[in-house]
N, C-alpha and C positions, 0 to 999 in steps of 0.2 A: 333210900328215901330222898337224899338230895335230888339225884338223878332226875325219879320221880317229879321231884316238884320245880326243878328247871326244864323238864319237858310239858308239865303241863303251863307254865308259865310262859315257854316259846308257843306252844298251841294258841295259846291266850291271845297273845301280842300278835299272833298269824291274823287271829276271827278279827282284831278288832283293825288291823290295818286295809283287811279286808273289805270290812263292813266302812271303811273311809275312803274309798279311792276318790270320789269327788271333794273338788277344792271346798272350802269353808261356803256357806252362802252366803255371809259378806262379799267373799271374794267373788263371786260368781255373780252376785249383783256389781259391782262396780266394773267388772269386766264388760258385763251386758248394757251399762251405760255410756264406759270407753269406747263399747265398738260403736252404740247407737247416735255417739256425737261424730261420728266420720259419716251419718246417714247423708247422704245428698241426694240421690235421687232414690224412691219407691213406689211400689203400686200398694197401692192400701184397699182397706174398707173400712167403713167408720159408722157405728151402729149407734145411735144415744136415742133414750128414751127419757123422757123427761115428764114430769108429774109437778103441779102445782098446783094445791087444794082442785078444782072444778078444771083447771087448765090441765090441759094434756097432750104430748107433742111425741112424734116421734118424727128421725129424721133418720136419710142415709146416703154416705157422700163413698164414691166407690172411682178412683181413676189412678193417675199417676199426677205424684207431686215432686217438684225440684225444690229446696229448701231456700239454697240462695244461689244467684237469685231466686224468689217464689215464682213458682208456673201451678199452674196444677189444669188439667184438662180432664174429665170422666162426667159422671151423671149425678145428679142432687135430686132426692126421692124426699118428699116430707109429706106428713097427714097429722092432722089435727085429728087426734082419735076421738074427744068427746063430740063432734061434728061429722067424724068417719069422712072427711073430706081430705081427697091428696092431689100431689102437684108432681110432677114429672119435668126434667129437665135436663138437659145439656149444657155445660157449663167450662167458660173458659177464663182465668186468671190471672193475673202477671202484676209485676209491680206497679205499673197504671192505670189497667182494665182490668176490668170486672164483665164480661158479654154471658149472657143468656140467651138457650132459646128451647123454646117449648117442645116438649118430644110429640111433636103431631108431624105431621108433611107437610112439606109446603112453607116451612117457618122460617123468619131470617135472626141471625142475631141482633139482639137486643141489648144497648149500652147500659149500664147500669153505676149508680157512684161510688169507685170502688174505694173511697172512702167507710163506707157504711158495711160493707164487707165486716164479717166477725173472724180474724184471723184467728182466734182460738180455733177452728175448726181444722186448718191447716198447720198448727205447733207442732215444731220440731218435738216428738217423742221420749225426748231425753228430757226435756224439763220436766214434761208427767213423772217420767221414772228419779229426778231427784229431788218433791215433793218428799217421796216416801223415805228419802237415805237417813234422815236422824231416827228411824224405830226399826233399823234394821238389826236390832238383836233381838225384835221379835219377830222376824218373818220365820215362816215352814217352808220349807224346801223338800222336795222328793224328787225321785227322775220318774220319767214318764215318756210318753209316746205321743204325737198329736199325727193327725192326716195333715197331707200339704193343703195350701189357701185353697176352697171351694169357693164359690159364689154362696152366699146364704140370703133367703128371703124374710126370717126371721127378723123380729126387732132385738134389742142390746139384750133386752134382760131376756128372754128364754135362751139367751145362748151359753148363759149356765149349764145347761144340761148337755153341751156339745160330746162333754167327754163319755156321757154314759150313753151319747146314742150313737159315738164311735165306736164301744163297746161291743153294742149288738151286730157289729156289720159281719158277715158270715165272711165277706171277701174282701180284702183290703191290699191293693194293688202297693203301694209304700207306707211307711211310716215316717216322722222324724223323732229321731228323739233329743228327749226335751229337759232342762231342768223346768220344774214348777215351783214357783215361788210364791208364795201368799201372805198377806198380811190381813190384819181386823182389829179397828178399834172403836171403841162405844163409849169414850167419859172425855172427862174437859180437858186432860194433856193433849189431845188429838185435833183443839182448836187450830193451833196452826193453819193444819190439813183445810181445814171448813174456809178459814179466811183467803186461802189460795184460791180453793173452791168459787167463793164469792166475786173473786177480781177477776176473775177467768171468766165468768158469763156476768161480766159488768153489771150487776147487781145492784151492786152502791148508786153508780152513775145513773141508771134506768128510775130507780128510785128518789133521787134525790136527796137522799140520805150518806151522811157519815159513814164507813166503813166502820169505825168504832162504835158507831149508835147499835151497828145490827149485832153487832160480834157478842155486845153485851147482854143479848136474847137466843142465844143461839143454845139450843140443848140439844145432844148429838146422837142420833137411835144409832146408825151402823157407816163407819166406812171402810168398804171391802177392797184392796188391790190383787191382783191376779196376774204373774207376768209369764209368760212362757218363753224358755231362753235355748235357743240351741246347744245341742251338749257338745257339739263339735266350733264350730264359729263364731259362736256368744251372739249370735244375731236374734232381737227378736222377734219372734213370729204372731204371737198378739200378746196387747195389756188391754184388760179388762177394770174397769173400776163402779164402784157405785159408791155415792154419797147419799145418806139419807140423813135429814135435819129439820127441827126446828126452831124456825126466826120470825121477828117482828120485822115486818115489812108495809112499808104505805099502810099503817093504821091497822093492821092485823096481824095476828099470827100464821104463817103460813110452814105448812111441811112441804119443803123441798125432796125430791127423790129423782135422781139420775142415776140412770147408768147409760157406761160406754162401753162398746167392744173396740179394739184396735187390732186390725189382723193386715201383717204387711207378708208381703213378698219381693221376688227380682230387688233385691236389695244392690243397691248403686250402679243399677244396669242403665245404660243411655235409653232416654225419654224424648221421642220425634213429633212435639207438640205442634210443628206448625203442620204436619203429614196428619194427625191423630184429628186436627183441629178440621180443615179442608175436605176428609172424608164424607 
């Protein structure tokens, strides 16, 4: 009977070392932050869809950015959905300038003050992912599988559904695999979160309002993060997030709703912005 029960006890100890070979998801989160603070050069895509009571935006900024110094060279897509009106463009950045030019023929660039530029669009990726590190003993973690970066037409929030129309592909040339990291939270400890939220798309300042006046209206329906981490290189390949809230803002109550998709690639490969620029 000893035997017996120190065989079913190594059995035991086999399934469960088994069912553990990935590191902790603490650990796999702060790894995936360590590697994303050596980011310097990537090509991204950046999908955010943004909702304010009758206002309604969506935007998408898709090139190659340098951190520091900031470059960033690709295309800026935006449409005012309640209007169905959009704008197309070509876009070039740097710590001075700011140039635009229209995706038509025939177009020159256009100086613009790159002052007024909203460098949140351009943040380094590691500050979004340490937002989330004080609730990281509630994130879920799983491994999984993603495609490599596609081009996507989509706006931020339908690309929730990415992984189940991955699903259906009958043929599928590579995968990577991925940890999945997620988090969700819906009550008033998650303030923090919202107030970050708030500085990040100048809020306060646009307003003319206290950052404290608004914080103290603010009642919080969902905020979702979503980070997908390579299982081999801890690099990631997108963070997805969505804030949804409501605050008093200029004399009303308004519900904020955003989402972002972040899907990078060629992670610290050389970026030939004046060749990219000239074409």
């Amino acid at each position: 009977m000893k035997r017996l029960t120190l065989s079913i006890a190594a059995g035991l100890s086999f399934l469960l070392v088994g069912c553990s070979e990935h590191p902790p998801t603490e650990e796999i989160y702060e790894q995936a932050i360590s590697q994303t603070e050596q980011l310097e050069t990537v090509q991204f895509q950046r999908n955010q869809t943004l909702r304010a009571q009758q206002d309604s935006f969506r935007g998408q900024l898709l090139g190659g950015v340098q951190y520091d110094p900031q470059r960033f060279y690709g295309e800026l897509e935006m449409e005012l959905l309640n209007l169905n009106e959009s704008l197309k463009m070509k876009m070039y950045l740097d710590e001075e300038n700011w140039q635009v030019r229209q995706d038509q023929e025939d177009t020159e660039w256009e100086d613009y003050n790159r002052e007024e530029f909203e460098d949140a669009l351009l943040e380094h990726p590691s500050l979004l992912l340490e937002w989330f590190t004080p609730y990281q003993d509630q994130f879920l973690m799983k491994e999984t599988t993603i495609a490599p970066f596609q081009l996507e037409e989509e706006g931020a929030e339908e690309e929730g559904t990415d992984e189940e129309n991955e699903s259906t592909e009958e043929i599928e040339e590579e995968r990577i695999d991925v940890y999945e990291i997620s988090f969700r939270g819906s009550d008033e400890q998650y303030k923090p979160l919202v107030e970050q939220h708030i500085q990040q798309m100048n809020v306060a300042n646009n307003a003319n309002a206290e950052i404290e006046e608004i914080m103290d209206t603010v009642e919080i329906e969902r905020i979702d993060m979503t980070v997908f981490v390579d299982a081999e290189t801890y690099d990631v390949h997108r963070l997805q997030t969505r804030f949804r809230y409501l605050a008093y803002i200029q004399g009303e109550y308004r519900v904020i709703d955003e989402s972002v998709l972040l899907r990078f690639h060629e992670h610290n490969q050389e970026i030939d912005f004046e060749t990219l620029k000239t074409n």
